[in-house]
C-alpha positions as CSV (number, residue, x, y, z in Angstrom):
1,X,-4.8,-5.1,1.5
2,X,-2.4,-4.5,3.9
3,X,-3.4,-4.7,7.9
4,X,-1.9,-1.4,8.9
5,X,-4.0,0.3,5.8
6,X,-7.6,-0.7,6.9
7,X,-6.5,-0.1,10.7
8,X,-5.4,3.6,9.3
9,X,-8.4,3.7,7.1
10,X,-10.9,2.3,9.9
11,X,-9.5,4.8,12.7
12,X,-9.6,7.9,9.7
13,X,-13.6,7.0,9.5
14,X,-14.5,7.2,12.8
15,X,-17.9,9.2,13.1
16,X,-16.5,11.4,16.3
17,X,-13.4,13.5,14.5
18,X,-11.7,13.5,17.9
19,X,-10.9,9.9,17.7
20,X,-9.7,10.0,14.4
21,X,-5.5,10.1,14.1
22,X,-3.8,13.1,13.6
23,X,-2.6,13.9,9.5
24,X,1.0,13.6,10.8
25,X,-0.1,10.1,12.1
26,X,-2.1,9.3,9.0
27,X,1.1,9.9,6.6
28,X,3.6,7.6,8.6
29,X,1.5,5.0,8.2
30,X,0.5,5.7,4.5
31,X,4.5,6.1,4.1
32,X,5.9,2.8,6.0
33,X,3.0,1.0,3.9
34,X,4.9,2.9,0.8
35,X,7.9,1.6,1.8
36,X,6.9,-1.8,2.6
37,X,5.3,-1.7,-0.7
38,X,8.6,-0.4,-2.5
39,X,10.7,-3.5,-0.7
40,X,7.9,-6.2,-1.9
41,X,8.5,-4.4,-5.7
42,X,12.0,-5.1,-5.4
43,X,11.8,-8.3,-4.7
44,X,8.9,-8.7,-7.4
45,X,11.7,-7.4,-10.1
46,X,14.3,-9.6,-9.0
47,X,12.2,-13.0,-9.3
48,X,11.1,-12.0,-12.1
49,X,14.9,-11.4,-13.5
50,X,15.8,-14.8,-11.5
51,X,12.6,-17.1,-12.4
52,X,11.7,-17.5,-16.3
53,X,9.0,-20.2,-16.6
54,X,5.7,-19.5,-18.2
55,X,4.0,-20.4,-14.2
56,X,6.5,-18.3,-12.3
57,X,6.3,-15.2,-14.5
58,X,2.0,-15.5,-14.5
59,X,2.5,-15.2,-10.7
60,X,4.7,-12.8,-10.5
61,X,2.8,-10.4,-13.0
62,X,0.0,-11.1,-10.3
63,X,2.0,-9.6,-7.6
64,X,2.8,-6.7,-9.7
65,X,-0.6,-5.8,-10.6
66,X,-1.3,-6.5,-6.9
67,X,1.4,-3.9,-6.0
68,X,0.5,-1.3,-8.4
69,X,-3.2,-1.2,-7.2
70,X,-2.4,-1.2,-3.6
71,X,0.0,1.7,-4.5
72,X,-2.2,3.8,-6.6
73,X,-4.6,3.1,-3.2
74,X,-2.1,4.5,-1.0
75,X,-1.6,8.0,-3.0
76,X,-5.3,8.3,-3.6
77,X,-5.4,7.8,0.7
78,X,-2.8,10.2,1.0
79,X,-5.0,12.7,-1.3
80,X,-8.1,12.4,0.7
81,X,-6.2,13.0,3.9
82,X,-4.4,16.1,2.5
83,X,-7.8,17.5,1.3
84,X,-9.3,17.6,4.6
């Protein structure tokens, strides 16, 4: 999980609402985590295109997976905030 996500996601579950951020806050950290996320998927496709052993191409189907779940967390995050 990345470190600026469960900061975001720690200060967003604060129990007194004034210390929680601000929604504007809240979706520039959700979007620099996107983007971060985006970079790492690049790099993900371009081993993958680059590196064709059976060890190599196990690993980086791991980081994929890992990607795609930490993604489909992010929009879910950016969901809940919009909601409230």
């Amino acid at each position: 999980m990345p470190p600026e996500y469960v900061e975001l996601y720690e200060r967003c579950c604060r129990h007194n609402p004034d210390r929680r951020p601000e929604i504007k806050e809240d979706l520039e950290v959700l979007n620099k985590i996107d983007e971060n996320l985006k970079i790492f998927s690049e790099y993900v496709e371009n081993s993958e295109k680059s590196l064709k052993t059976k060890r190599t191409k196990g690993i980086d189907e791991s980081l994929t997976d890992y990607y795609f779940k930490i993604k489909q967390f992010t929009i879910s995050m950016i969901r809940m905030t919009r909601s409230h």
